[in-house]
C-alpha positions in Angstrom: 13.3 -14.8 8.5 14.1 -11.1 8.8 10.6 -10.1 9.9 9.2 -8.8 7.5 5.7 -9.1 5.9 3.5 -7.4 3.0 0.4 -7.1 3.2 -2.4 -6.0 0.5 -5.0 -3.1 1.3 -6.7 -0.6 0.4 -5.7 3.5 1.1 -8.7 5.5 1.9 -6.6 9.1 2.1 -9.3 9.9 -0.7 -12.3 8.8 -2.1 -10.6 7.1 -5.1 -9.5 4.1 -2.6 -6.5 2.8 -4.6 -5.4 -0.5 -3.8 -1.8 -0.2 -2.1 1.1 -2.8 -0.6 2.0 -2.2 2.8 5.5 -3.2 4.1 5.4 -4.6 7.6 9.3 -4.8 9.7 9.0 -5.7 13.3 5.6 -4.3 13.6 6.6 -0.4 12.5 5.0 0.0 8.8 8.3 0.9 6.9 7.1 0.9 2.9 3.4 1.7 0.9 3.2 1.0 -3.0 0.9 1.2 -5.3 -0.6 -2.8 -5.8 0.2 -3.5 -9.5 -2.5 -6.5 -9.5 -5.2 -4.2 -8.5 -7.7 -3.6 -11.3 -9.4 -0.6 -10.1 -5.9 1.8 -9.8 -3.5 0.0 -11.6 -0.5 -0.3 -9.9 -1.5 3.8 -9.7 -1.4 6.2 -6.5 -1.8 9.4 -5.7 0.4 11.7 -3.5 -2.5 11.2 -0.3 -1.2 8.0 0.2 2.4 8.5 0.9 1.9 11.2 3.4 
């Protein structure tokens, strides 16, 4: 195992609260993407949640 794990959440940057995959490698967060199996963005994200 190379140590890393995904995890599903919710960004709150905004008020939209897009649902987003965070990319987890020996504790240090290293990747966000939008969740394509969220119904309420749709695998959509704005620029708040990458900065």
């Amino acid at each position: 195992m190379d140590g890393t794990i995904q995890y599903k959440s919710t960004c709150r940057s905004c008020h939209g609260g897009c649902g987003a995959v965070l990319t987890v490698k020996d504790n240090t967060l290293v990747k966000m993407a939008p969740d394509k199996a969220s119904p309420f963005s749709r695998e959509y994200m704005c620029v708040r949640g990458f900065v």
